[in-house]
C-alpha positions in Angstrom: 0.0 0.0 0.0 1.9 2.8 -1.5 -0.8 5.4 -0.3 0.7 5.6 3.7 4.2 6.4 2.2 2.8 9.3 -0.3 0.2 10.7 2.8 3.6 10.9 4.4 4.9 13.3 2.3 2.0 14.9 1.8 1.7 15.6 5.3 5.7 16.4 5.8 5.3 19.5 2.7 1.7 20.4 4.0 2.9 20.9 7.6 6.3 23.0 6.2 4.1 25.2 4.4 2.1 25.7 8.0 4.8 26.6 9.8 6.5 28.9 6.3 2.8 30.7 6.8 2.7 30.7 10.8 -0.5 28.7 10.8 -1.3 26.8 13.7 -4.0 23.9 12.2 -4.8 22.6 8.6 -8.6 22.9 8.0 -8.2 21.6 4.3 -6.3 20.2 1.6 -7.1 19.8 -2.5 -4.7 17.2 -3.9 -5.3 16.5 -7.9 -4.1 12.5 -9.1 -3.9 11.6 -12.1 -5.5 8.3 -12.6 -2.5 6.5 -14.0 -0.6 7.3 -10.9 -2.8 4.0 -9.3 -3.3 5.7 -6.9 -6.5 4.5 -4.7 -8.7 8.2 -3.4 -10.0 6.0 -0.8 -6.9 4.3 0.6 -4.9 7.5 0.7 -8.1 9.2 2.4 -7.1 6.5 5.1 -3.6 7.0 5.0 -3.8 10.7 5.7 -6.6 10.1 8.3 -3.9 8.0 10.4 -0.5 9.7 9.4 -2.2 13.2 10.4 -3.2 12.0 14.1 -1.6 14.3 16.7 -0.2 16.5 13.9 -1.3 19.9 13.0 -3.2 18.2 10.0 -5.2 15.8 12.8 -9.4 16.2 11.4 -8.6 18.6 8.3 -10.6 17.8 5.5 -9.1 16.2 2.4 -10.8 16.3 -1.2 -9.4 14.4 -4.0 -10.2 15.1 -7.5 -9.1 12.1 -9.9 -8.2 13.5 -13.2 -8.1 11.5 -16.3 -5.4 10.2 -18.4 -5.3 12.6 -21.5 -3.3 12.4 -24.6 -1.7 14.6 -27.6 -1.3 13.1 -30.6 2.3 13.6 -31.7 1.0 13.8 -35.6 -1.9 15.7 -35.9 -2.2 17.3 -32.2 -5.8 15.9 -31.9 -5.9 16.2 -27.8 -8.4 13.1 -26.6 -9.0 10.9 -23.4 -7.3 7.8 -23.2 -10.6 5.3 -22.4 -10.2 1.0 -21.9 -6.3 1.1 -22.5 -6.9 2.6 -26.2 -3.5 4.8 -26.0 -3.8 5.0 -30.3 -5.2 8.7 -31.3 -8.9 8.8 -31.4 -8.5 10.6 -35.5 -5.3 9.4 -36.9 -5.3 5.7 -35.1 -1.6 5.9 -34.4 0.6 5.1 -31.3 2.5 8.3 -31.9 1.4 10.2 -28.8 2.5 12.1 -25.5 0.3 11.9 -22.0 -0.3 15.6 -20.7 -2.8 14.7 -17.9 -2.8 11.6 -15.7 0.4 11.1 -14.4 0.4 14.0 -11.7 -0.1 14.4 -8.1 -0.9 17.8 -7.0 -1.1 19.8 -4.0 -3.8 21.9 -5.0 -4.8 23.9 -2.0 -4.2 24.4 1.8 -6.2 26.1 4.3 -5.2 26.6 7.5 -6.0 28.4 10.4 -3.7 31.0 12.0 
């Protein structure tokens, strides 16, 4: 479960940027994944529930938006979803393309009390 070691380091940039902004408690956190990152939204929900106890994060609020794996085709720069595995370009049909979205994980936002 790969989730408890990323909610680590989640919490360990999260809590610098606390203390870098004199806050005293995280009230919320936006994180974008990408959904190639396998990542499971639920799991590191959990993860973060546990690795924030007696922290400055301990009963913040954590929303996770999944985004979805997109593509650019390298030949004629159609921009489409990837959907069942199908990484050939929806208009040309060829495997000539570069992933733009669904491969990050994002800090998106922090609120914190001060």
């Amino acid at each position: 479960m790969h989730e408890v070691s990323i909610a680590e380091e989640i919490k360990n940039v999260v809590i610098k940027k606390l203390n870098e902004n004199n806050g005293k408690k995280v009230k919320k956190i936006k994180l974008l994944i990408g959904e190639m990152t396998t990542i499971v939204p639920e799991a590191l929900q959990f993860a973060l529930t546990i690795v924030s106890e007696n922290t400055p994060m301990e009963d913040c609020k954590v929303k996770i938006k999944v985004l979805k794996t997109k593509a650019r085709c390298n030949l004629c720069y159609k921009e489409f979803f990837i959907r069942d595995n199908n990484f050939l370009c929806s208009k040309c049909k060829t495997h000539e393309i570069e992933i733009i979205q669904g491969r990050e994980m994002i800090i998106q936002s922090v609120e914190m009390e001060r």
